[in-house]
C-alpha positions as CSV (number, residue, x, y, z in Angstrom):
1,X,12.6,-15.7,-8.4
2,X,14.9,-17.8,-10.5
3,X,16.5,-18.5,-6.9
4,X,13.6,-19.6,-5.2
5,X,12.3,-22.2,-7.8
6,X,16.1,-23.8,-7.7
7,X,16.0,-23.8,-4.0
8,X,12.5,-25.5,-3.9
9,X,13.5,-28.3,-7.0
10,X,17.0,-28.9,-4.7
11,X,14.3,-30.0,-1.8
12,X,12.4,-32.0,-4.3
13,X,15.6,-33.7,-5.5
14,X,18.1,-34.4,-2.9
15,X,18.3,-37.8,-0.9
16,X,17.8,-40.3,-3.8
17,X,16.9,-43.1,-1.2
18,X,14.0,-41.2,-0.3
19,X,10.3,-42.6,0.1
20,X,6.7,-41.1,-0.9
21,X,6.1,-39.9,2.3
22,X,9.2,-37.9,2.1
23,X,9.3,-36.7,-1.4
24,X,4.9,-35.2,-0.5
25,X,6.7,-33.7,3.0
26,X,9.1,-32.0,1.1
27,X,6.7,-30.5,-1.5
28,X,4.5,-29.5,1.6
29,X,8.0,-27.8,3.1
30,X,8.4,-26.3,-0.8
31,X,4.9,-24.7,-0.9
32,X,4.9,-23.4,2.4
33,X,7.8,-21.5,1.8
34,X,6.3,-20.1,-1.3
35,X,3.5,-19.1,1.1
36,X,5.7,-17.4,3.5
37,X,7.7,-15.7,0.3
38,X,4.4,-14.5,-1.0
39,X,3.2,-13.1,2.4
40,X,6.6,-11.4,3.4
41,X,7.0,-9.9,-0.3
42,X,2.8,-9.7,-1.5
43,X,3.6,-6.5,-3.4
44,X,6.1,-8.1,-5.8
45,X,3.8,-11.0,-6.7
46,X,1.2,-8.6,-6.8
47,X,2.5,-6.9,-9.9
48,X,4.3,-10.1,-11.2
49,X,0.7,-11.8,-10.7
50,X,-0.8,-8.5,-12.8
51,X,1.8,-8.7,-15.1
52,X,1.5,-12.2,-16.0
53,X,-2.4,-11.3,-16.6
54,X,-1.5,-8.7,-19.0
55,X,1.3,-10.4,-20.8
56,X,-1.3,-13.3,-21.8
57,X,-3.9,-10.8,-22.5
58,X,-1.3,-8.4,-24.9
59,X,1.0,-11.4,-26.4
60,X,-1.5,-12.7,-29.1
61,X,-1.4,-8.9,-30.0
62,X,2.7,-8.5,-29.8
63,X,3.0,-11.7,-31.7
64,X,0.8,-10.1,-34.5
65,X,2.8,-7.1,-34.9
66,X,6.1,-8.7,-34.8
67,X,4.6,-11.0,-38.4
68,X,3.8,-7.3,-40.0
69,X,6.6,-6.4,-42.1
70,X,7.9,-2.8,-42.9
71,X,10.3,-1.9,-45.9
72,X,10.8,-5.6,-46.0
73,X,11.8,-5.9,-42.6
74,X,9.8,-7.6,-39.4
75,X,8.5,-5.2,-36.5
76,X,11.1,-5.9,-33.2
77,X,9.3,-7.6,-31.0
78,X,10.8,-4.3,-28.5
79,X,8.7,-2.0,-30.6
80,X,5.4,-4.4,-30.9
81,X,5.6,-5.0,-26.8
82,X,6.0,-1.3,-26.8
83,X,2.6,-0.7,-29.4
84,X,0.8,-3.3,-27.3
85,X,1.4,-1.6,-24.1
86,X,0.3,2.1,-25.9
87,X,-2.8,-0.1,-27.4
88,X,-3.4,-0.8,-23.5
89,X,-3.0,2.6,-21.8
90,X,-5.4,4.4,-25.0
91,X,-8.2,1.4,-23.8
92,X,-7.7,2.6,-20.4
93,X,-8.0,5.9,-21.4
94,X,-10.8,5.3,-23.2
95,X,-13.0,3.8,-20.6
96,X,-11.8,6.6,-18.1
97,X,-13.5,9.0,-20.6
98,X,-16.3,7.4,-20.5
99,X,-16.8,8.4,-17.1
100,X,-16.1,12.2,-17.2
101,X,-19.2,12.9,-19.2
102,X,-21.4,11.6,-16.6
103,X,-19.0,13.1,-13.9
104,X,-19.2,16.7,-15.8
105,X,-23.7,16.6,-15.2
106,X,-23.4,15.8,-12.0
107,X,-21.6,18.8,-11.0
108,X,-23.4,21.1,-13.3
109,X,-26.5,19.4,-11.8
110,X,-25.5,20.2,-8.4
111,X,-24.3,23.7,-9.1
112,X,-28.6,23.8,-10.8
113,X,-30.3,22.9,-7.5
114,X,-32.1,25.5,-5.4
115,X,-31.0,25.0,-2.1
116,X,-33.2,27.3,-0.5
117,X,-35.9,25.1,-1.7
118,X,-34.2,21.9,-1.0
119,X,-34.1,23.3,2.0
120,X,-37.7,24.3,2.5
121,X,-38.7,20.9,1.1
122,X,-36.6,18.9,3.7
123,X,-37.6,21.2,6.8
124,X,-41.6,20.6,6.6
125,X,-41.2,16.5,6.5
126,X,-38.7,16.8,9.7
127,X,-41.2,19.4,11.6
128,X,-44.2,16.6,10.5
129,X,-41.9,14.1,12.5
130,X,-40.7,16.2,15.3
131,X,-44.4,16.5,16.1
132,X,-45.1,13.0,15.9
133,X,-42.8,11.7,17.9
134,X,-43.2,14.8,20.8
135,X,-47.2,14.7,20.8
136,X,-47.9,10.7,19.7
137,X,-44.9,9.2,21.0
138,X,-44.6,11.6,24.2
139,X,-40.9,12.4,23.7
140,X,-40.0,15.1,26.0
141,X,-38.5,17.4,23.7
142,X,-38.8,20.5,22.7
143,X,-39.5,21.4,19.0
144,X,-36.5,21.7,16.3
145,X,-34.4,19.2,18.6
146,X,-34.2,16.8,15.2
147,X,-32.5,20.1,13.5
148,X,-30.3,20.6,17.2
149,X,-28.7,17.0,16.7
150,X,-27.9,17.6,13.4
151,X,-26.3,20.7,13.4
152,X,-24.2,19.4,16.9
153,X,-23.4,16.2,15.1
154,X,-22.3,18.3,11.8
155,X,-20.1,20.7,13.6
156,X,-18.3,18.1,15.7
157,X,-17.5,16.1,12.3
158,X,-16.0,19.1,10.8
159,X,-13.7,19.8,13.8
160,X,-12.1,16.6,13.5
161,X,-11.6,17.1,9.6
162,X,-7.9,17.3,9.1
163,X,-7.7,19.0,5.7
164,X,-3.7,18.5,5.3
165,X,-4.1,14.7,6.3
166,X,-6.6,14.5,3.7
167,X,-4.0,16.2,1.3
168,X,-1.5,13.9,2.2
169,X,-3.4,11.4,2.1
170,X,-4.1,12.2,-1.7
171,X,-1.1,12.2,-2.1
172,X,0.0,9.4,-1.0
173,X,-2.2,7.7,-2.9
174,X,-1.5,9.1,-6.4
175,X,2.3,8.3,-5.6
176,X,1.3,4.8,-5.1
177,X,-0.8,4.3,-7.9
178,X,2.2,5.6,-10.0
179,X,4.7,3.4,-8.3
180,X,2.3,0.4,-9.0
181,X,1.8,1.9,-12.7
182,X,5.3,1.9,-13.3
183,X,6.5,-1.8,-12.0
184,X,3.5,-3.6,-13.7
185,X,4.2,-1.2,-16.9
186,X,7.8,-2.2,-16.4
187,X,7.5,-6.2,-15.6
188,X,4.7,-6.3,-18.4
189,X,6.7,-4.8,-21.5
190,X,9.8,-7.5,-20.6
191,X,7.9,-10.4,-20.2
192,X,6.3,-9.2,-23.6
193,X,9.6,-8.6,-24.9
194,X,11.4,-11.7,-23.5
195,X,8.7,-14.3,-24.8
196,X,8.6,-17.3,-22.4
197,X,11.2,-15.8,-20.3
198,X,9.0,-16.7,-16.6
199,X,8.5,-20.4,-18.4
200,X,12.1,-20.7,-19.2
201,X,13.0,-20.0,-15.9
202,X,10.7,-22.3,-14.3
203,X,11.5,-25.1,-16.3
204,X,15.3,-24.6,-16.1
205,X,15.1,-25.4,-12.2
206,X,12.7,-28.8,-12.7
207,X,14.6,-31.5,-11.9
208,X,15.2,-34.5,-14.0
209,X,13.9,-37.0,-12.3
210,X,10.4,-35.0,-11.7
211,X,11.1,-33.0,-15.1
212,X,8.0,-34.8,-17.1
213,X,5.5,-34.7,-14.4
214,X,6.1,-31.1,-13.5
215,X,6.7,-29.8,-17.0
216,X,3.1,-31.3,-17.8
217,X,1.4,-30.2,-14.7
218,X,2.9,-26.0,-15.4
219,X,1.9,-26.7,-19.4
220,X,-1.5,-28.4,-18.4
221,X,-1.3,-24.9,-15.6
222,X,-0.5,-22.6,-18.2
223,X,-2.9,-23.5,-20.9
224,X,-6.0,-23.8,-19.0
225,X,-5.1,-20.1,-17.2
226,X,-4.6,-19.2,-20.4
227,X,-8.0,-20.1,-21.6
228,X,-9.6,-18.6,-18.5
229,X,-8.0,-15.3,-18.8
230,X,-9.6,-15.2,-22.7
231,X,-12.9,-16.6,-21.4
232,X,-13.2,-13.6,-19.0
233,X,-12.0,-11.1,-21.7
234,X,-14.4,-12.7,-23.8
235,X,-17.0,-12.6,-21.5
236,X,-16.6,-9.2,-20.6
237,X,-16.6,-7.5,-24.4
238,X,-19.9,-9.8,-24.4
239,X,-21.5,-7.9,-21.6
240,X,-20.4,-4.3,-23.2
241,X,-21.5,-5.0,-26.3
242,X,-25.1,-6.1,-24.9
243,X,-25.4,-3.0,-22.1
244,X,-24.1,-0.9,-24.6
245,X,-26.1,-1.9,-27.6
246,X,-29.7,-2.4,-25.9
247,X,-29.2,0.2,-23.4
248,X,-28.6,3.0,-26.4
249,X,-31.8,1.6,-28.2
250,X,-33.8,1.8,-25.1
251,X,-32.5,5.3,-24.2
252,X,-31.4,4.6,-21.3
253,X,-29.0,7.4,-20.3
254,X,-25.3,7.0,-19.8
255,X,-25.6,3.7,-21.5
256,X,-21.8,3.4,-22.3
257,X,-21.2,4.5,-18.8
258,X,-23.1,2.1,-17.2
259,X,-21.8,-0.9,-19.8
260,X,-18.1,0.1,-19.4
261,X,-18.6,0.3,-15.5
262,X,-20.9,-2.9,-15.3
263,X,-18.6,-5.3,-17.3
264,X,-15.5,-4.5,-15.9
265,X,-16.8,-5.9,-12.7
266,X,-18.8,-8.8,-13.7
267,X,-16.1,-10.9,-13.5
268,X,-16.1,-10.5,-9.6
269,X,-18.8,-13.6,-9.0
270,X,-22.0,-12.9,-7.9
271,X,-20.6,-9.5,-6.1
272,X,-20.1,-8.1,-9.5
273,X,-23.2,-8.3,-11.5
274,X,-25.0,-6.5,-8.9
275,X,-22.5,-4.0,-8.3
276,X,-23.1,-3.2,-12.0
277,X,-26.8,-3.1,-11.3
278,X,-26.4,-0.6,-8.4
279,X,-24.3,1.7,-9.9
280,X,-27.0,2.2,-13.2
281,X,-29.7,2.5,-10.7
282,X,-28.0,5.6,-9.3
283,X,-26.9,6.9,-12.5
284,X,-30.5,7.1,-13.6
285,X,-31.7,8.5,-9.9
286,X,-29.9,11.1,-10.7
287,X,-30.2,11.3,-14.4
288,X,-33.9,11.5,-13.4
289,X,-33.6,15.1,-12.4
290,X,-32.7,16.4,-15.8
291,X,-34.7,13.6,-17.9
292,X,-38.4,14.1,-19.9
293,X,-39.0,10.4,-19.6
294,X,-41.0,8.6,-16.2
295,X,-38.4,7.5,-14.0
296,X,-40.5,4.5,-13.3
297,X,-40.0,3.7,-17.3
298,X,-36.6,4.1,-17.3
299,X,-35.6,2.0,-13.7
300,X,-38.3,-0.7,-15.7
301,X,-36.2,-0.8,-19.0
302,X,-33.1,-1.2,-17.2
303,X,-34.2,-3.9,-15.1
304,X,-34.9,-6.0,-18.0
305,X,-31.7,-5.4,-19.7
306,X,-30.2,-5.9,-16.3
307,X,-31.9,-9.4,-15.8
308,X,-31.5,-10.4,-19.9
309,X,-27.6,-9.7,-19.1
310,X,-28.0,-12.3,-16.2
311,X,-29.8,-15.0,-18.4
312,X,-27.4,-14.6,-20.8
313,X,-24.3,-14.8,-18.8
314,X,-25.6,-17.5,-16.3
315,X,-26.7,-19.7,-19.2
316,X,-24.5,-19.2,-21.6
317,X,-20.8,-17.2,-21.2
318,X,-20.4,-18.6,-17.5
319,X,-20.5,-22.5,-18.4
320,X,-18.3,-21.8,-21.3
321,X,-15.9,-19.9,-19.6
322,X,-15.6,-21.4,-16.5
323,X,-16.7,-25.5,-16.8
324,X,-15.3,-25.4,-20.4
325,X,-11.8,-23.7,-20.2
326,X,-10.8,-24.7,-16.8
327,X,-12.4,-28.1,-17.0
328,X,-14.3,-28.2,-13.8
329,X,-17.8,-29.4,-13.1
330,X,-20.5,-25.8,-12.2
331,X,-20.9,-27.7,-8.7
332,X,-17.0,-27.4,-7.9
333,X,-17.1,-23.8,-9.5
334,X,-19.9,-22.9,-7.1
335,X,-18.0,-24.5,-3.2
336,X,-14.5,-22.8,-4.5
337,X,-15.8,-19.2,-5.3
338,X,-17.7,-19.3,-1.9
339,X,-14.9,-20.7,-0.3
340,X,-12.8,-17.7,-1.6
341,X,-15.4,-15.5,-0.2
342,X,-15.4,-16.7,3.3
343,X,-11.8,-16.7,3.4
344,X,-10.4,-13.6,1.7
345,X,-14.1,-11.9,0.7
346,X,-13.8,-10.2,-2.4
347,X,-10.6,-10.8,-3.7
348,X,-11.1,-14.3,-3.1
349,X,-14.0,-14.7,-4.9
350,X,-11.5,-13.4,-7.9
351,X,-8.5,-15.6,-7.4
352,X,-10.6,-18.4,-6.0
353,X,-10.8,-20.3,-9.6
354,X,-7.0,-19.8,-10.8
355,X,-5.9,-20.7,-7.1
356,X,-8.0,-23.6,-7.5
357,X,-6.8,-24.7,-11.1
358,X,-3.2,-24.3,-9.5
359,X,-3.1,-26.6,-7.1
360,X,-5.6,-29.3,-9.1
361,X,-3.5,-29.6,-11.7
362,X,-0.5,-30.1,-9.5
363,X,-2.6,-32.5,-7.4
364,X,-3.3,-34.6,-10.3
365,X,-0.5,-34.9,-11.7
366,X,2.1,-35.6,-8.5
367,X,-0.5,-38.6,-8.2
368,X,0.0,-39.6,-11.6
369,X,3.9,-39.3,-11.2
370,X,3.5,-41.3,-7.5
371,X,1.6,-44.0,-9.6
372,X,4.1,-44.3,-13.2
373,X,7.3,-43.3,-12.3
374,X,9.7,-45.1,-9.9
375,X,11.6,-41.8,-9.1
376,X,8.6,-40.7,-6.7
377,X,9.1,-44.5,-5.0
378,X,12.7,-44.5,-4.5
């Protein structure tokens, strides 16, 4: 890493006698080769981009611990990137738990149902339509054809079931989420440990000639991601606290379910919120089953909390976090996180406003450098 940001300041810097059309060629050259470095090694920046999340999120907390003193002595900051870390995997495991309750009725509820009556409850609407469609809409068919298909279609689907793919599939899978687990786990714990390390070695490469534009553009950069990141953590404890809160006073069930599982993706723009909203309406479908109260009621209640949620966050979290801490006017906000959508779909409707920030920070300030200093001119 430390490599590539020397190599890209060395194509900034070299040839004194160069122009401004130069110098803004060779910061296209230097950002396309970031592109290229990012698309030939995406799983690296992937856990350096996750662990430079998590490193603002926990540092507030490390640098807390590391003022606590013991027997006279202060916390290591080792020890207090270590605690922060533990305070990290017992949230996760926290909002994991969450979901086993609701996990655990499910199963019980399906081991409950009668299936010969299921079964005798689906078989008289499909004979109703089998009839229909032979004696109204003249098929020419003979009846129980509906109940033909299905079992034809059913039996083909299980012959091409390949039970030890699916295994290793599983597999596969778990070892990857390890892998994953372990690198961002790692990264994480030394960038806590090694405060500033990633800025130190940024700013070590800058150029002297460019060194007070581009040290201003990665503080402005760093501070306003900064805030961001806070903004979203703030705005999704807000959202918790109000599912959470309203939807245990309106007895809605699986409240803290459907508030751990609906804030964690309401940062995802637009997608998000209704994702949230989907996945209570099918807790309390089948909830429904086992519940005393009118499902109508119930799917009534949480519509309101769902829609108060909305008013709340499009009103008054959203403006905050987004036109406040990243300084950006709602209409810019609105073109960039569609933009995002149409061109990477729901991962760039996430990246879309620090991708954004990024490069208008830069922008504005390599235009303030072409403009004050003579070393852009040269």
């Amino acid at each position: 890493m430390q490599g590539f940001f020397y190599f890209c300041a060395m194509i900034v810097s070299i040839n004194t006698g160069q122009n401004r059309a130069k110098v803004i060629g060779q910061i296209a050259m230097a950002i396309g080769i970031l592109a290229l470095l990012v698309y030939l090694f995406s799983n690296v920046f992937t856990y350096l981009i996750i662990s430079l999340v998590l490193t603002t999120i926990l540092r507030p907390l490390v640098d807390k611990i590391t003022e606590v003193y013991v027997f006279r002595m202060k916390i290591p900051r080792f020890l207090a990137a270590l605690v922060a870390l533990a305070v990290l995997v017992a949230f996760i495991s926290l909002f994991i738990n969450l979901f086993l309750p609701l996990l655990s009725d499910q199963l019980r509820l399906i081991r409950s149902i009668e299936f010969s009556k299921l079964s005798s409850q689906v078989t008289e609407p499909v004979r109703n339509i089998e009839l229909f469609m032979i004696e109204k809409l003249k098929f020419e068919a003979e009846q129980g054809f509906i109940f033909r298909e299905l079992n034809a279609f059913i039996e083909t689907f299980l012959e091409h079931i390949d039970v030890g793919n699916i295994l290793n599939n599983l597999f596969g899978i778990a070892g990857s989420l390890f892998v994953y687990a372990l690198a961002i786990s790692f990264m994480t714990f030394f960038l806590l440990f090694e405060k500033g390390i990633f800025r130190r070695i940024v700013i070590s490469t800058i150029p002297n000639r460019y060194f007070e534009v581009l040290i201003t553009a990665f503080y402005k950069i760093e501070h306003l991601l900064s805030n961001y990141l806070r903004g979203i953590f703030i705005e999704t404890l807000s959202v918790f606290v109000i599912y959470s809160v309203v939807g245990t006073l309106l007895d809605i069930p699986y409240a803290l379910t459907i508030a751990a599982f609906a804030s964690s993706i309401n940062f995802i723009p637009y997608l998000g919120p209704f994702s949230g909203y989907g996945f209570g309406l099918l807790v309390i479908l089948s909830s429904s089953f086992s519940s005393d109260l009118p499902l109508s009621l119930t799917l009534a209640k949480f519509s309101a909390l769902f829609f108060t949620v909305r008013l709340v966050d499009d009103i008054f979290l959203q403006p905050f976090i987004f036109s406040k801490s990243i300084k950006a006017h709602p209409l810019e906000i609105f073109v960039v996180i569609f933009g995002g959508a149409s061109l990477a779909g729901a991962i760039g409707m996430v990246v879309a406003i620090p991708s954004y920030t990024i490069l208008k920070v830069t922008f504005q300030e390599l235009m303030k450098g072409f403009k004050r200093y003579k070393s852009f001119n040269n």
